[in-house]
C-alpha positions as a LaTeX table, in Angstrom:
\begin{tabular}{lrrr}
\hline
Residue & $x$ (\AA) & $y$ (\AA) & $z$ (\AA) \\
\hline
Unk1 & 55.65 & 53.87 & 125.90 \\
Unk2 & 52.30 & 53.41 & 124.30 \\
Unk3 & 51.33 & 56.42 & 122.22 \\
Unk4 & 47.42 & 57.46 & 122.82 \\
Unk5 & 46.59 & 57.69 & 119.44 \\
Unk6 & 47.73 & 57.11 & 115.82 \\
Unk7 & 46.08 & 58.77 & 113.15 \\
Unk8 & 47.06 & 57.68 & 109.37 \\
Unk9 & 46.20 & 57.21 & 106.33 \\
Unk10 & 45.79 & 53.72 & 104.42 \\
Unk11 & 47.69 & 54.33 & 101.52 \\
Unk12 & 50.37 & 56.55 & 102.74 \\
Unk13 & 53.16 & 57.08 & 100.21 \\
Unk14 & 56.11 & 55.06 & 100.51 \\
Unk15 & 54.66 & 52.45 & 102.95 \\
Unk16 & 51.40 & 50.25 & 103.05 \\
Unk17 & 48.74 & 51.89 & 105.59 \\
Unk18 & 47.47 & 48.37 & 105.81 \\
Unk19 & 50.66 & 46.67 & 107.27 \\
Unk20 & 51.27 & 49.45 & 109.71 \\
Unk21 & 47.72 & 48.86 & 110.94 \\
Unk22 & 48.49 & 45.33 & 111.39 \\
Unk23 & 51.93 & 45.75 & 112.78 \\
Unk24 & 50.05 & 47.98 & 114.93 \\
Unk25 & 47.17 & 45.23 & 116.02 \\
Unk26 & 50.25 & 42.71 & 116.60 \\
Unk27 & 49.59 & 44.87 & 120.09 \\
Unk28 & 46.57 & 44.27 & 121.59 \\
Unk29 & 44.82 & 47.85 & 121.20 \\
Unk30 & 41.33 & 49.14 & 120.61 \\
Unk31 & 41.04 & 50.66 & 117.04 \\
Unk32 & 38.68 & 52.30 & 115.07 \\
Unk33 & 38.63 & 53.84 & 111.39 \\
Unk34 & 37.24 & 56.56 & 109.54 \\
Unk35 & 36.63 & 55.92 & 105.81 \\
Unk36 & 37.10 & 58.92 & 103.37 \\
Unk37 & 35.11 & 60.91 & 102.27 \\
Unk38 & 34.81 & 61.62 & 105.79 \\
Unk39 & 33.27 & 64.78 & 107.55 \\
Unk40 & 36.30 & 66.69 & 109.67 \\
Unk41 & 33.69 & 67.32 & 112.47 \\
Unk42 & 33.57 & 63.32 & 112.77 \\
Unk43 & 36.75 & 62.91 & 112.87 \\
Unk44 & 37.58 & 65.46 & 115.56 \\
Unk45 & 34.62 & 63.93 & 117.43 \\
Unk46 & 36.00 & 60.67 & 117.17 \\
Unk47 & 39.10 & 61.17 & 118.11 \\
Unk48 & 38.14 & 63.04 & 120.93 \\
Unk49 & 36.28 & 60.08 & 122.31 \\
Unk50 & 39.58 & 57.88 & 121.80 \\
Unk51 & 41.89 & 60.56 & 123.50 \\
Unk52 & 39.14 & 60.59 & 126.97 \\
Unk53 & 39.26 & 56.14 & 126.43 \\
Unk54 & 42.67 & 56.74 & 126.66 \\
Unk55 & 42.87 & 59.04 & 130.08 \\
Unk56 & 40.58 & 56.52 & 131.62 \\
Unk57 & 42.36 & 53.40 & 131.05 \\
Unk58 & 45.23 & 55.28 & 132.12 \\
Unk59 & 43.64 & 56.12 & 135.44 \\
Unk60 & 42.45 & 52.60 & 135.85 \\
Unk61 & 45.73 & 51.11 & 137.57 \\
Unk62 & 45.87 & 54.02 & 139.78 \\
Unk63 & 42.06 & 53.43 & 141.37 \\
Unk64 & 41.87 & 51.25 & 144.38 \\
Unk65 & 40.25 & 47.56 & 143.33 \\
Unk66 & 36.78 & 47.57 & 144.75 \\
Unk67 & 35.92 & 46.06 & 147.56 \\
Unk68 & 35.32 & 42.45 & 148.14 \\
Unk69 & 32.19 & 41.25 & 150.45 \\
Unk70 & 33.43 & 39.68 & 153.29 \\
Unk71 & 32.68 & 35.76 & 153.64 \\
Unk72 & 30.69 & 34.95 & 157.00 \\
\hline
\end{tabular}
């Protein structure tokens, strides 16, 4: 299972933010950051816009392929 969204900080105590975020690019996933100072209305905006991403590749499979022309 694939979660939809991981939220973290860089410097985390106890672990390195940076080698979760690359243990976490090992698997091929879209990403995006937010650098502090950041505004909380950004970062609800943001990860709004990841969570909807997220539905829609989901939904993706589940959606007939489109239709191929037909060769004469």
């Amino acid at each position: 299972m694939r979660p939809d969204l991981v939220l973290s900080d860089v410097m985390p105590p106890g672990r390195d933010g940076l080698a979760l975020l690359g243990d976490l690019r090992s698997d091929p996933v879209p990403d995006d950051y937010v650098v502090k100072p950041f505004r909380p209305a950004e970062l609800i905006a943001r990860t709004r816009v990841h969570l909807e991403l997220s539905s829609f590749r989901e939904a993706l499979p589940a959606a007939a392929p489109p239709a191929r022309p037909s060769a004469c």
